[in-house]
C-alpha positions as CSV (number, residue, x, y, z in Angstrom):
1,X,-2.5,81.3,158.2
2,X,-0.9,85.1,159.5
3,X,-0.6,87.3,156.5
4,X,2.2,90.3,156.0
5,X,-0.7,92.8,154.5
6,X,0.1,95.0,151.2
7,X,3.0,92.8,150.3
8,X,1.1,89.4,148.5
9,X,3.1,87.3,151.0
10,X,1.8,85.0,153.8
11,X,4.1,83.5,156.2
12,X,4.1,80.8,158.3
13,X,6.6,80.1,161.1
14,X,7.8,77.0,162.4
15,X,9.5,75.6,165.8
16,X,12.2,73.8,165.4
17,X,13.2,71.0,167.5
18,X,16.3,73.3,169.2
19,X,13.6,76.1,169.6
20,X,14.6,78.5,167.0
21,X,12.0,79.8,164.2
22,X,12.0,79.1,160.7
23,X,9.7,81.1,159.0
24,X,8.1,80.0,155.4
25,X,6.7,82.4,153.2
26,X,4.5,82.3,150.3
27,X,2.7,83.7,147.1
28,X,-0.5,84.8,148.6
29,X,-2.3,84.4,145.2
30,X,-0.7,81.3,144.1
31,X,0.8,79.8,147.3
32,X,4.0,79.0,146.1
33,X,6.5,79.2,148.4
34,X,9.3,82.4,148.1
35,X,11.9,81.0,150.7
36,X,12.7,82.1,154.2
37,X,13.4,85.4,154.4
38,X,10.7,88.6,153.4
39,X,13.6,90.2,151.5
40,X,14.2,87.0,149.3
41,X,10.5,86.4,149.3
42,X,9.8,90.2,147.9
43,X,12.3,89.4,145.3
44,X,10.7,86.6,143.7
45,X,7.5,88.0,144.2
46,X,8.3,90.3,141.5
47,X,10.6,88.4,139.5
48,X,9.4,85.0,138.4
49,X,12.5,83.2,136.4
50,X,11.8,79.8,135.0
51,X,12.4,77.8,138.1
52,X,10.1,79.7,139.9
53,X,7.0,79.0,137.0
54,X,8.2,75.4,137.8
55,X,7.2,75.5,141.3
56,X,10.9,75.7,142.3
57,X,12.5,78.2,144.2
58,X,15.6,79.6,143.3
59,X,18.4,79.2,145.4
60,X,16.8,76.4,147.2
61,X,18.4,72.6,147.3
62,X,15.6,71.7,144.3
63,X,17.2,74.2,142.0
64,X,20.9,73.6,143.1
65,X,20.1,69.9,141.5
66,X,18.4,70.7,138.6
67,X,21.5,73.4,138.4
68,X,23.8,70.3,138.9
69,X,22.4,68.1,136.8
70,X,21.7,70.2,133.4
71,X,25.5,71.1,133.8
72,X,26.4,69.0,130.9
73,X,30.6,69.8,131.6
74,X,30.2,68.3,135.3
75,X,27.5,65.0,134.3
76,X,29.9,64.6,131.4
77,X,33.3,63.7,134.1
78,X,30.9,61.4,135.7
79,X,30.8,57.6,134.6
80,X,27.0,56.6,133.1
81,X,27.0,54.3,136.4
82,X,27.8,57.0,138.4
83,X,25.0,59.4,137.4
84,X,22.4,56.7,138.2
85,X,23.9,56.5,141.6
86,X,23.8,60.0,142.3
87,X,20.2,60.6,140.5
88,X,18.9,58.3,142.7
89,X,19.8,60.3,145.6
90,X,19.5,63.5,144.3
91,X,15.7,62.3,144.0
92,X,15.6,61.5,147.2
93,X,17.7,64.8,148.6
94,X,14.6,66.6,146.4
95,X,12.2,65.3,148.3
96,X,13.2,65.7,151.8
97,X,14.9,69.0,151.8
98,X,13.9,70.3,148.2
99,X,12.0,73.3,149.3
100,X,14.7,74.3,152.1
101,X,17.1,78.0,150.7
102,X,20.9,76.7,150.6
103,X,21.2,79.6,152.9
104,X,19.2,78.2,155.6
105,X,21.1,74.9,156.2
106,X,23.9,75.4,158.9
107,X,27.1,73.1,159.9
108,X,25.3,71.8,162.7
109,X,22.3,70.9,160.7
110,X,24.8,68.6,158.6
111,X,26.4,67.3,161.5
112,X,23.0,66.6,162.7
113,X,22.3,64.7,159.5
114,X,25.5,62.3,159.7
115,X,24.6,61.6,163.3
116,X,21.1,60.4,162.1
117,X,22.8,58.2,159.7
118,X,25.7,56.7,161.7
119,X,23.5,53.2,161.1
120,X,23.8,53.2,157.0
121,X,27.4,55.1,156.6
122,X,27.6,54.0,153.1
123,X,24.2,56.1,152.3
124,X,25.6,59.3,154.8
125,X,29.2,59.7,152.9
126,X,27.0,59.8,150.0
127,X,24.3,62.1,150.5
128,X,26.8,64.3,152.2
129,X,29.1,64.5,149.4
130,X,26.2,65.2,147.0
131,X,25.3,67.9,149.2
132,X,28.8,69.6,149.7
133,X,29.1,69.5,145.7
134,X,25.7,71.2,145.2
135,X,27.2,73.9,148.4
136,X,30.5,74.6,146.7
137,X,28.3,75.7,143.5
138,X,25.7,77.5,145.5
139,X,29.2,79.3,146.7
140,X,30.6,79.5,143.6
141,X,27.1,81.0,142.5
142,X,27.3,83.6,145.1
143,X,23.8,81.8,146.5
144,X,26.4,81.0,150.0
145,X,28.9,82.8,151.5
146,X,30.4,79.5,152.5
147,X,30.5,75.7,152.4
148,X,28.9,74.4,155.6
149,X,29.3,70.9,154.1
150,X,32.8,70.7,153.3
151,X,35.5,68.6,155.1
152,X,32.5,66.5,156.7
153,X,34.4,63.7,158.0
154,X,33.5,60.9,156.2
155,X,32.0,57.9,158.3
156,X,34.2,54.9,157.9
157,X,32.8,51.6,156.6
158,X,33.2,48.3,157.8
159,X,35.3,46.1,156.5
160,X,33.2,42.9,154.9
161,X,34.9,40.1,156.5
162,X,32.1,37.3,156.3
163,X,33.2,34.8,153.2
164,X,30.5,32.7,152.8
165,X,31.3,28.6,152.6
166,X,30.2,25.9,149.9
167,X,27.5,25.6,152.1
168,X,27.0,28.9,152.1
169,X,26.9,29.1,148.4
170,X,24.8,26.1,147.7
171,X,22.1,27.9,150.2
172,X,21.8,30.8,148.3
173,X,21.8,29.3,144.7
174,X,19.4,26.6,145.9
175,X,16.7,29.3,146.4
176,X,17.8,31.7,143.2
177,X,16.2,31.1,140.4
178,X,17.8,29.6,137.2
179,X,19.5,32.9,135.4
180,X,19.9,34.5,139.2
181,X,22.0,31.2,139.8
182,X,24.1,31.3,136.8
183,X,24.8,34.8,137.1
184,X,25.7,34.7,140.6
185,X,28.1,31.9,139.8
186,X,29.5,33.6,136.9
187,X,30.5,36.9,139.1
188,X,32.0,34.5,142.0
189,X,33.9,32.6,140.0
190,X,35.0,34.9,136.9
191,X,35.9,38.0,139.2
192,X,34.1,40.1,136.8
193,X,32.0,43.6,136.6
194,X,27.9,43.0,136.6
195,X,27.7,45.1,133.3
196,X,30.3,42.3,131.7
197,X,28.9,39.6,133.0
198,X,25.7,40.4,132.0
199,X,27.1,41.0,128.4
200,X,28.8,37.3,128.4
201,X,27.8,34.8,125.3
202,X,28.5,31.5,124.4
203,X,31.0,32.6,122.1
204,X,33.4,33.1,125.1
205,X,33.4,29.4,126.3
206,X,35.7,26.4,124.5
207,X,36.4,23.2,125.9
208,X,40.2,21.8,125.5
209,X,40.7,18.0,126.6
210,X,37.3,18.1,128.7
211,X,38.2,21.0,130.4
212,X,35.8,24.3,129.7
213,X,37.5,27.4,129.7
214,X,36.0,31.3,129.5
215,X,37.9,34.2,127.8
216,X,37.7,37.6,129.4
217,X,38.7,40.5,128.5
218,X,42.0,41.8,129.8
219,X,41.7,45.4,131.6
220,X,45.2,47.1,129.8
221,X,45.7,45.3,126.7
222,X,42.0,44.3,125.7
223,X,42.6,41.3,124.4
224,X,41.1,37.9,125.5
225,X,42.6,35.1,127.6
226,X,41.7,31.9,128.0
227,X,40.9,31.2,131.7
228,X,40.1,27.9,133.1
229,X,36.3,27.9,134.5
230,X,36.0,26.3,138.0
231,X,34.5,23.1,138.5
232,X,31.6,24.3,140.3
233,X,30.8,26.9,137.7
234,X,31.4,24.3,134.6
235,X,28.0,22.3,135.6
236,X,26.1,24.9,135.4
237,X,27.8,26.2,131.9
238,X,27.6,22.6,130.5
239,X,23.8,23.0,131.3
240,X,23.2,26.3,129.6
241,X,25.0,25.3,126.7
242,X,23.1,22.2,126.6
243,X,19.9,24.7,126.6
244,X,21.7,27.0,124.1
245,X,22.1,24.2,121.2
246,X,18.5,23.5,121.9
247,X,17.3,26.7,121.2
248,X,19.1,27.3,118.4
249,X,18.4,23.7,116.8
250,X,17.0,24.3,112.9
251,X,18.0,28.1,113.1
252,X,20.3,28.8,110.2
253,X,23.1,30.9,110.4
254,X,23.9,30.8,113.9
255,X,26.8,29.4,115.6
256,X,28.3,29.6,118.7
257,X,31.6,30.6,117.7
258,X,33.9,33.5,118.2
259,X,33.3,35.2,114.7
260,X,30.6,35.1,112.4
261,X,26.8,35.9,113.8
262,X,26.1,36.8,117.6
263,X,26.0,34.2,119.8
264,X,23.7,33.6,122.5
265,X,23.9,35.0,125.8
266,X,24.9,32.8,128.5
């Protein structure tokens, strides 16, 4: 590995694919990498903040996320949801470009990066918008002089146009297995969220003149509404109610009612 003598750095330099250098340089005694240019990498030579004990280098795309996410005001706009969503690919933006100085990364390198995604456009509008956020604070930071990420063009999305028949349906179920099956039926034919279906119990579900019905929750008002449950969903709630009274047989204080104890999850 070449060495820049009396410093404490070594360097190592890289071709990249459109023949320019990169250069890398690093803590001789502890080979920890300094970033891309000597002056930055003299720098932190002699000033170690926390980041850098961690292993990460300041100013890189590893410390704009840990930047981004310990910023309790911006997590705290961001739905619970949300921030899985983005942890998950900030994970994954750690890993493949962690070690890379914000400074480094040009507009043609995230041009580059959208046309290496045009297959998964969903995933490139993502990790593109993650990466102009963390930019516009590098900016903001004085880490950038600009925003090489911003006004991206966002890759449009197909349309999902394929509705899937009975058929269809009756394919997929067939091969689920039993709480897969009721949930999947309970999203197609209630129109609800995953999170509230996965919250529903048997307290939701009456039956008027044979008919079952399912209240959910109204979105403005919050209260409940009776909603008649298709016919190809009622099987399979007759069934689990069937199961439920089973399961509850001899337990005391239980009830599948609307007020009183919990009732069972559906």
């Amino acid at each position: 590995m070449p060495r820049f003598r009396r410093t404490g750095l070594n360097i190592v330099r890289k071709k990249r694919h459109d023949g320019s250098v990169i250069e890398y340089f690093y803590d001789r005694a502890t080979k920890k990498f300094l970033g891309h240019t000597r002056e930055a990498a003299l720098e932190r030579l002699n000033f170690q903040d926390p980041l850098t004990e961690a292993g990460i280098v300041p100013g890189s795309i590893s410390a704009l996320i840990v930047d981004y996410l310990a910023d309790e005001e911006a997590q705290s706009r961001l739905r619970a949801s949300t921030r899985r969503l983005y942890r998950g690919y900030l994970d994954r933006m750690r890993d493949d470009w962690g070690d890379i100085a914000a400074r480094a990364i040009t507009r043609q390198e995230i041009m580059a990066i959208k046309k290496r995604m045009l297959g998964t456009p969903r995933k490139a509008n993502q990790i593109l918008s993650l990466l102009q956020i963390l930019l516009a604070r590098a900016k903001d930071q004085g880490i950038v002089s600009e925003n090489v990420a911003e006004r991206f063009g966002r890759l449009r999305i197909p349309s999902r146009v394929q509705i899937w028949s009975y058929e269809m349906e009756d394919a997929f179920v067939e091969r689920a297995r039993p709480t897969l099956q009721l949930a999947y039926m309970l999203l197609l034919y209630t129109v609800q969220r995953p999170s509230d279906v996965l919250s529903m119990d048997a307290s939701l579900i009456s039956e008027r003149n044979g008919r079952l019905f399912i209240a959910l929750r109204q979105s403005k008002t919050g209260t409940l509404l009776d909603v008649p449950i298709h016919e190809r969903l009622a099987s399979r709630i007759r069934e689990r109610m069937r199961q439920i009274e089973q399961e509850t047989a001899g337990r005391t204080g239980r009830r599948v009612t609307r007020t009183g104890s919990p009732a069972p999850r559906l």
